[in-house]
VMD Tcl script that builds the backbone (N, CA, C; Angstrom):
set m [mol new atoms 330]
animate dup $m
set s [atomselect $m all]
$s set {name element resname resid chain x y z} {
  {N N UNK 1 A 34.420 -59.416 -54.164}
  {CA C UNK 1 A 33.466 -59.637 -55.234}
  {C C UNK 1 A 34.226 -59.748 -56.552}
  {N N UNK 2 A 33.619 -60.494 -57.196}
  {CA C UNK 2 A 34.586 -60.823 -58.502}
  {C C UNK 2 A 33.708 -60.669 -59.901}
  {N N UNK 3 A 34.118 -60.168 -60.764}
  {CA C UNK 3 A 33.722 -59.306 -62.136}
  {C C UNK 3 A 34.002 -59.827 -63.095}
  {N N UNK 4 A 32.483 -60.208 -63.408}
  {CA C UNK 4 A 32.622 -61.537 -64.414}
  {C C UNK 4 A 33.421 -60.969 -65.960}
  {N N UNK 5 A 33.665 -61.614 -66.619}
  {CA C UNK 5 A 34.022 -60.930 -68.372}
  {C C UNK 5 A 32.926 -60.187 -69.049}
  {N N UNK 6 A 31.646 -60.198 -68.873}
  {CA C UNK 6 A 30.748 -59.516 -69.245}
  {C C UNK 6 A 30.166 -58.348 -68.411}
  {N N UNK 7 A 30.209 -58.668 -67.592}
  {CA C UNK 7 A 30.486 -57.184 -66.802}
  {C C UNK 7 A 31.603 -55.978 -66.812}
  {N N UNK 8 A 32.942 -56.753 -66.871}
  {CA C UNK 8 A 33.891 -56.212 -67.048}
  {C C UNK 8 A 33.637 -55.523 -68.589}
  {N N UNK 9 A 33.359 -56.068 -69.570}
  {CA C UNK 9 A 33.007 -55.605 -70.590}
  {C C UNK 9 A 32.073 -54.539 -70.920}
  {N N UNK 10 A 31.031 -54.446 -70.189}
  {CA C UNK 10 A 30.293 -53.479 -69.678}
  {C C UNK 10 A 30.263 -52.314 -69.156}
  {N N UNK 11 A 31.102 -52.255 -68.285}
  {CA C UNK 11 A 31.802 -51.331 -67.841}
  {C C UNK 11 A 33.147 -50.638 -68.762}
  {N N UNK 12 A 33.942 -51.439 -69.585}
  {CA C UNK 12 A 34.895 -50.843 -70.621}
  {C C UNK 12 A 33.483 -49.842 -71.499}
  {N N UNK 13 A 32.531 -50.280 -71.714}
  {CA C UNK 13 A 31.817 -50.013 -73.249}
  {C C UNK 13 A 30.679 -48.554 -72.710}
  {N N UNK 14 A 31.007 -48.418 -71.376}
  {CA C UNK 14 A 30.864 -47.075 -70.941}
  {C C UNK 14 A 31.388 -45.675 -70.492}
  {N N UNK 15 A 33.043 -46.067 -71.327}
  {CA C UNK 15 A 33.355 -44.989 -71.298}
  {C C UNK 15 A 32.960 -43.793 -72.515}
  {N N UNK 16 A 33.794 -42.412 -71.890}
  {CA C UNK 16 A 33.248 -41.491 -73.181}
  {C C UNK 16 A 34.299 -40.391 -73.429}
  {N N UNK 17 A 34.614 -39.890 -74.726}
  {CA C UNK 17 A 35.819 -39.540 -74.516}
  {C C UNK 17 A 35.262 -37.846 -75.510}
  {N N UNK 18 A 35.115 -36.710 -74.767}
  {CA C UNK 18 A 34.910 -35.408 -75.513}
  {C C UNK 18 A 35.588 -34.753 -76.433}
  {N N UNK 19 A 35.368 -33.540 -76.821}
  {CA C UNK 19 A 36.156 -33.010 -77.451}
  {C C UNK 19 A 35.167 -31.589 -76.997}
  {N N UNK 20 A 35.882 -30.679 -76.156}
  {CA C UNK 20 A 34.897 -29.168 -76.048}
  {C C UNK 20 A 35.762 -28.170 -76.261}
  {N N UNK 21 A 35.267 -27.467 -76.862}
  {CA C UNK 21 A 36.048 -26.122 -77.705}
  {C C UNK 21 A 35.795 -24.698 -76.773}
  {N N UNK 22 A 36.425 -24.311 -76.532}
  {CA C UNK 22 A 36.170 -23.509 -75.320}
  {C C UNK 22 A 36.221 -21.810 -75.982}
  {N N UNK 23 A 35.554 -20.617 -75.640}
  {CA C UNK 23 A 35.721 -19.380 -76.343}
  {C C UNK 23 A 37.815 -18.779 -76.792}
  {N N UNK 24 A 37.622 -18.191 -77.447}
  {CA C UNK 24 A 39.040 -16.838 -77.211}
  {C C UNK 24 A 39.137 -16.191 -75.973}
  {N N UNK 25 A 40.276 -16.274 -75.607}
  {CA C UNK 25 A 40.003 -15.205 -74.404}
  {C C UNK 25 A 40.046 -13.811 -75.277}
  {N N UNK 26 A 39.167 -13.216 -74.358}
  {CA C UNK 26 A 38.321 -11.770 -74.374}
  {C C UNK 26 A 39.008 -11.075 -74.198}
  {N N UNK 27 A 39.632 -9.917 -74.531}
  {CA C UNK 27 A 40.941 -8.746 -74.658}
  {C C UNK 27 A 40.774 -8.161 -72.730}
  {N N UNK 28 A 41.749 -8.202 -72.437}
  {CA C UNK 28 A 41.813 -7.452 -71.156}
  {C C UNK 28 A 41.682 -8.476 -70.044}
  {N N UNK 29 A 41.117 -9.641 -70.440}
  {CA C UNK 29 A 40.613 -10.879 -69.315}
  {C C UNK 29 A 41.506 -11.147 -68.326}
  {N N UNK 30 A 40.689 -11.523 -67.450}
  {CA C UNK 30 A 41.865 -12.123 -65.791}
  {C C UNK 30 A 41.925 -12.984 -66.145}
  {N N UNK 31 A 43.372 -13.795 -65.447}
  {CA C UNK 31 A 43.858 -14.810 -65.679}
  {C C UNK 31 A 42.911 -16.201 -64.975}
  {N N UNK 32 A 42.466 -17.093 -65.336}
  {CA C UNK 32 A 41.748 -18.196 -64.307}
  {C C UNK 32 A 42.662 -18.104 -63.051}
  {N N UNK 33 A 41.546 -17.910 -62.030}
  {CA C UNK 33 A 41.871 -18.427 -60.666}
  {C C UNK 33 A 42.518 -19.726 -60.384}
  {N N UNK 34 A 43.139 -20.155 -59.107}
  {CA C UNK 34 A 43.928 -20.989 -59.052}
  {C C UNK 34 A 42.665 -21.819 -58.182}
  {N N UNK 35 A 41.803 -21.229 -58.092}
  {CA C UNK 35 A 40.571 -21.978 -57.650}
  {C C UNK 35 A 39.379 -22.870 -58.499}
  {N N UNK 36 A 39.151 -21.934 -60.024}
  {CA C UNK 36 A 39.225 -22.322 -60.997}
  {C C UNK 36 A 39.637 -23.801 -61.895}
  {N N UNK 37 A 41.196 -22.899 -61.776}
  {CA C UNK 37 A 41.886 -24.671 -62.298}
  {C C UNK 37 A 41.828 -26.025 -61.445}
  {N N UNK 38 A 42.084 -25.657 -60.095}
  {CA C UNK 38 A 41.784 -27.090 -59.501}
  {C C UNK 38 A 40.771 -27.958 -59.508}
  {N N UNK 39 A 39.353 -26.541 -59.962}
  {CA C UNK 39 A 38.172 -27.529 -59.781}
  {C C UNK 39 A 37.931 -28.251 -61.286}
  {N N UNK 40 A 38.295 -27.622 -62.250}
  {CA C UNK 40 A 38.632 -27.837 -63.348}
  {C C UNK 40 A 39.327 -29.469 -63.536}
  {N N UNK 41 A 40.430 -29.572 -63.132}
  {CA C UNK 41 A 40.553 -30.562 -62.725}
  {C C UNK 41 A 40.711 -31.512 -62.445}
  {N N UNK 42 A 39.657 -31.007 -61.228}
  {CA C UNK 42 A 38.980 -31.985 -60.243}
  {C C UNK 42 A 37.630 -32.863 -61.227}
  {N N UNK 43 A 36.892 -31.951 -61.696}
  {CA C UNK 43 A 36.038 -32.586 -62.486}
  {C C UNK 43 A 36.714 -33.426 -63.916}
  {N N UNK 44 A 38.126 -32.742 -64.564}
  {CA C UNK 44 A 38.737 -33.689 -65.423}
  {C C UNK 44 A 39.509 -34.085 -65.165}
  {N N UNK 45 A 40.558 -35.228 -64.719}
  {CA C UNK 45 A 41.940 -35.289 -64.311}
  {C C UNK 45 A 42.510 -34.888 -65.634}
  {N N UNK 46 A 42.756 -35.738 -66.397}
  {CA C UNK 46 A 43.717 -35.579 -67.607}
  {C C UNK 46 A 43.402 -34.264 -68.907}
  {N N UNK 47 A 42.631 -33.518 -68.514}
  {CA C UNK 47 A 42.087 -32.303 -69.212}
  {C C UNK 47 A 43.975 -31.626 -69.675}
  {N N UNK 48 A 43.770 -30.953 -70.668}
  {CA C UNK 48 A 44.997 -30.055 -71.255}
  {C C UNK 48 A 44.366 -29.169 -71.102}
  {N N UNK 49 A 44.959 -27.957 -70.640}
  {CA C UNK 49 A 44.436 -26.209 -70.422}
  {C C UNK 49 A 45.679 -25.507 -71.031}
  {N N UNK 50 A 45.364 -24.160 -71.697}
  {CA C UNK 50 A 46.694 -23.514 -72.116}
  {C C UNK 50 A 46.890 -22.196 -70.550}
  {N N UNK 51 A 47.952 -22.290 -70.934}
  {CA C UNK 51 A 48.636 -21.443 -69.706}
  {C C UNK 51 A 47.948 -20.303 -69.087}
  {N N UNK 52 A 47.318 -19.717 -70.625}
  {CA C UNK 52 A 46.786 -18.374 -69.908}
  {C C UNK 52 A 45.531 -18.316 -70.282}
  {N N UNK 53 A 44.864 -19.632 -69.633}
  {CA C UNK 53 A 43.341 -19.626 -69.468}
  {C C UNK 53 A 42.814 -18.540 -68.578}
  {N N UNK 54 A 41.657 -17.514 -69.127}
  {CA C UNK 54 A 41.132 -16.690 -68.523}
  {C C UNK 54 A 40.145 -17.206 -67.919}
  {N N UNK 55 A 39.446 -15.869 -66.830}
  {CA C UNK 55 A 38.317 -16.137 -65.629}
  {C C UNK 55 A 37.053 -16.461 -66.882}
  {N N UNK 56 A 37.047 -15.968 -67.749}
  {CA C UNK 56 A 36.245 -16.368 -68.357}
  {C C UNK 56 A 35.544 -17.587 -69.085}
  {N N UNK 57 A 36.784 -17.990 -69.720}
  {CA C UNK 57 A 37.012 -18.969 -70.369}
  {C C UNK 57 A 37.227 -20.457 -69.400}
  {N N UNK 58 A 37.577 -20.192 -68.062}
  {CA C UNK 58 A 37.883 -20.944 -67.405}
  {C C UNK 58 A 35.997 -21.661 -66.820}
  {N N UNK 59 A 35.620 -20.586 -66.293}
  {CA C UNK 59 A 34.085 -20.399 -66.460}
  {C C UNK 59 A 33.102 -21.260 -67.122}
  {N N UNK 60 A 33.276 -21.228 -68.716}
  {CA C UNK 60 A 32.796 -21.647 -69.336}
  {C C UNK 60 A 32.873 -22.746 -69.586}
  {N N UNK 61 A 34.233 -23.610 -69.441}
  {CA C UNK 61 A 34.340 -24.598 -69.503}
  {C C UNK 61 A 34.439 -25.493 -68.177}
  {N N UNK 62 A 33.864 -24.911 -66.923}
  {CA C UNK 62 A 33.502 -25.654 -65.923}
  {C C UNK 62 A 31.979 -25.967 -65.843}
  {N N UNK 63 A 30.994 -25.212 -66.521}
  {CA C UNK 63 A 29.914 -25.146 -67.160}
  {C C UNK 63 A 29.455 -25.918 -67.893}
  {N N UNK 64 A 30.450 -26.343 -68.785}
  {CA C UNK 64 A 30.337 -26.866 -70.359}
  {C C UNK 64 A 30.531 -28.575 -69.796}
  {N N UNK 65 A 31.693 -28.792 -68.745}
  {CA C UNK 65 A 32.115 -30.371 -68.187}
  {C C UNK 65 A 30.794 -30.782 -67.552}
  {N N UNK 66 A 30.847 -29.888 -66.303}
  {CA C UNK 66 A 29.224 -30.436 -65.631}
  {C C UNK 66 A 28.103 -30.769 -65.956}
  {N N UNK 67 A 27.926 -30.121 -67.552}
  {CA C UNK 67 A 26.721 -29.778 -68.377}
  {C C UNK 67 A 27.177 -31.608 -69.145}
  {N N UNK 68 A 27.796 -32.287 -69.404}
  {CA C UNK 68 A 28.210 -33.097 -70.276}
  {C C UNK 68 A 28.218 -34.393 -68.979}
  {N N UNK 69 A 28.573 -33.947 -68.163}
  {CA C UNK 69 A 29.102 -34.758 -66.842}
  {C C UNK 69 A 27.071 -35.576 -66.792}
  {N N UNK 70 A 26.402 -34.436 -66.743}
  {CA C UNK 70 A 25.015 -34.703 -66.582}
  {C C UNK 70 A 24.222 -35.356 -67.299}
  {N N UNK 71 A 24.575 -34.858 -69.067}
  {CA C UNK 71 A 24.213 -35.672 -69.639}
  {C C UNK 71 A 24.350 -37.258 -69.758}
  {N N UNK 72 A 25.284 -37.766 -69.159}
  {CA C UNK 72 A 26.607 -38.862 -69.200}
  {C C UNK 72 A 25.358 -39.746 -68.376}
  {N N UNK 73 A 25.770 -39.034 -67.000}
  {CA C UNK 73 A 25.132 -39.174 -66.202}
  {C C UNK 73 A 23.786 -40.216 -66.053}
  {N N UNK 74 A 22.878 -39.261 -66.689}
  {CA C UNK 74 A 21.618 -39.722 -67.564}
  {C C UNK 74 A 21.100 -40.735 -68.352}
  {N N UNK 75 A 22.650 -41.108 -69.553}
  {CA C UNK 75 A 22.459 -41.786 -70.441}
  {C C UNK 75 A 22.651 -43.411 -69.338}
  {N N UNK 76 A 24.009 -43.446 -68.445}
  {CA C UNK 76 A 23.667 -44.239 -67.341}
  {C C UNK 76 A 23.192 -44.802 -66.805}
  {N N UNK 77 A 22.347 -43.917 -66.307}
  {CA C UNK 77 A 21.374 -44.150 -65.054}
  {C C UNK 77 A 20.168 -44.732 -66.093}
  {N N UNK 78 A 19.889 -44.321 -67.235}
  {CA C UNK 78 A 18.369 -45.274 -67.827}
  {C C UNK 78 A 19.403 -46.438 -68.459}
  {N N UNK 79 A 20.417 -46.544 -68.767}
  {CA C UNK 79 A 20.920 -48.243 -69.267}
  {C C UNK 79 A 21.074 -49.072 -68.088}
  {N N UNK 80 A 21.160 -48.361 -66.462}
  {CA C UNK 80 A 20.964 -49.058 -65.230}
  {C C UNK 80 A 19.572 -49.328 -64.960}
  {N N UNK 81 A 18.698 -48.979 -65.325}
  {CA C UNK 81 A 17.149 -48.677 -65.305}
  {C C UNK 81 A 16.859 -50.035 -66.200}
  {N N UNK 82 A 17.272 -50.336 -67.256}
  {CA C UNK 82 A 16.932 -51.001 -68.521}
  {C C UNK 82 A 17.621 -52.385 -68.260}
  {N N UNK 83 A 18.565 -52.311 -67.872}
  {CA C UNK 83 A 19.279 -53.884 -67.295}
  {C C UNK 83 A 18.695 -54.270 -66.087}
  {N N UNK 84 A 18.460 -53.650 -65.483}
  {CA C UNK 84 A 18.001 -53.984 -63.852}
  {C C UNK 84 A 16.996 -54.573 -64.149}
  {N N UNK 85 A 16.032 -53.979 -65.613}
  {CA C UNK 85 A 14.498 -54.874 -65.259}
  {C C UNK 85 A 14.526 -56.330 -66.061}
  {N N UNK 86 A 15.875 -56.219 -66.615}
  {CA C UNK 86 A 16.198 -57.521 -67.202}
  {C C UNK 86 A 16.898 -58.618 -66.972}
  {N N UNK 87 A 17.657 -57.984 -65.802}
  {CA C UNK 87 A 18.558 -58.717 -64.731}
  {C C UNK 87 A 19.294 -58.028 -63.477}
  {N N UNK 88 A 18.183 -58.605 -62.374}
  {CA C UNK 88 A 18.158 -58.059 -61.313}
  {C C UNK 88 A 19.678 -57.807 -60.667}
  {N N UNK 89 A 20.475 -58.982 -60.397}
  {CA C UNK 89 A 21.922 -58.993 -59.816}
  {C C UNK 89 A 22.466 -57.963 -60.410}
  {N N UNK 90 A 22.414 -57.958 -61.841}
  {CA C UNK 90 A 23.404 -56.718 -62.788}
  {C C UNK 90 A 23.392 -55.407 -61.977}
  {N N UNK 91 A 22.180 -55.057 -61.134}
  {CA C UNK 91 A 22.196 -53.935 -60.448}
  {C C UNK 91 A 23.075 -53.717 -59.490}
  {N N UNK 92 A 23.834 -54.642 -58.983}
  {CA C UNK 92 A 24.799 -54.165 -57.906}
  {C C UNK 92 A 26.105 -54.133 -58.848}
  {N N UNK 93 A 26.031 -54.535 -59.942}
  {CA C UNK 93 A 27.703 -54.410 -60.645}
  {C C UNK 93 A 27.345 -52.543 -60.814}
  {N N UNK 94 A 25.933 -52.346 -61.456}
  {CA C UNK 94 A 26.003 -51.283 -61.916}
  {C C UNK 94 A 25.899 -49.952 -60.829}
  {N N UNK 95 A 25.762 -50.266 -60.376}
  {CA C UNK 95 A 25.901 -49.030 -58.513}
  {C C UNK 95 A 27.260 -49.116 -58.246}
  {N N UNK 96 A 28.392 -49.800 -58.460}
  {CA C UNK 96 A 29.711 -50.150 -58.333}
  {C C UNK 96 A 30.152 -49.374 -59.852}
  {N N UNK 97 A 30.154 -50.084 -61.212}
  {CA C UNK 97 A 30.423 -49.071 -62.377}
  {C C UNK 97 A 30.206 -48.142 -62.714}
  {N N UNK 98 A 28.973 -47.582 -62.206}
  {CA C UNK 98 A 28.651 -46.183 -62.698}
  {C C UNK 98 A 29.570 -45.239 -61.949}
  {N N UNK 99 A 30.118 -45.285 -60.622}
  {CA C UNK 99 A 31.165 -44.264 -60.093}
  {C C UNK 99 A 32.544 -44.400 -61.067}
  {N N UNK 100 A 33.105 -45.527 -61.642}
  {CA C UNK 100 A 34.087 -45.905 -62.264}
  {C C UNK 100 A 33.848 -45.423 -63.539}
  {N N UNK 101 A 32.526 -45.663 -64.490}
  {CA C UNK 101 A 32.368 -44.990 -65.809}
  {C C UNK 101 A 32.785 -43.790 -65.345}
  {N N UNK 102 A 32.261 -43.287 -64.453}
  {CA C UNK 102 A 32.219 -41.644 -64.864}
  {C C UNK 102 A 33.544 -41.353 -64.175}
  {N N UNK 103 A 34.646 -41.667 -63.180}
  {CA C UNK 103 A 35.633 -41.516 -63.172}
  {C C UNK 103 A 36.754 -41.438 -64.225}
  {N N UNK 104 A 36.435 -42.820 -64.968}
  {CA C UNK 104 A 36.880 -43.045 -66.487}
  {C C UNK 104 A 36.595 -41.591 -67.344}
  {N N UNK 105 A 35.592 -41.361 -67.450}
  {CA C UNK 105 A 35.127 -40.272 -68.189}
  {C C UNK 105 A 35.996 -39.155 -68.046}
  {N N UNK 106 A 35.717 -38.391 -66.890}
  {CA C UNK 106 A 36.391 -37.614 -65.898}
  {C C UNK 106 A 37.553 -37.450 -66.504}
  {N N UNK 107 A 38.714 -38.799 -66.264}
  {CA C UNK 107 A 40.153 -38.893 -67.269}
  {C C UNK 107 A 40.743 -38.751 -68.258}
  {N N UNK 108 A 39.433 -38.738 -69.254}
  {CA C UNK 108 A 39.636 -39.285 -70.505}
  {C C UNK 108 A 39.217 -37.804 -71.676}
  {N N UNK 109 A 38.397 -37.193 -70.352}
  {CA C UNK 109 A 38.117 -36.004 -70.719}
  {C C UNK 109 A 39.072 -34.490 -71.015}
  {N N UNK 110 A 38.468 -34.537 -72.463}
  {CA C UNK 110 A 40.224 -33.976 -73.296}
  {C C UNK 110 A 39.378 -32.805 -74.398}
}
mol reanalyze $m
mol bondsrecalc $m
mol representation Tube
mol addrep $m
């Protein structure tokens, strides 16, 4: 299948790039699990974490991605809603981009 320039364009103009501020760690805190960071992530590839991210803090900001991941999500799924009733074909680019936006996202997420 081949991806026209306006599609392709379409798909660039859905990425999203954060900025989430995460608490202090809390005096005495455990260190994040190594279960933690992977899922961490897993949900961001290119995320920066400091070394001695706590259980807490680690927590919060797996909370805070998913919580943003959803919103994303959302905003998506009704601009797939809104093209589809305006051009039917566009719907299969967009069942194909929307895993890629939000992969993009995922990456970019910093």
């Amino acid at each position: 299948m081949t991806i026209s320039k306006e599609e392709r364009e379409w798909v660039e103009s859905q990425k999203k790039s954060v900025d989430v501020t995460f608490p202090e760690k809390k005096p005495n805190e455990e260190p994040a699990t190594e279960k933690q960071i992977n899922y961490i992530r897993h949900l961001s590839k290119d995320i920066e974490l400091p070394d001695d991210l706590g259980k807490w803090q680690a927590s919060f900001l797996i909370d805070k991605i998913k919580h943003i991941q959803d919103e994303f999500h959302d905003e998506l799924a009704k601009m797939r809603i809104s093209i589809e009733q305006k051009k039917g074909c566009l719907g299969v680019l967009i069942i194909i981009a929307l895993p890629v936006s939000i992969l993009y996202f995922l990456l970019n997420l910093s």
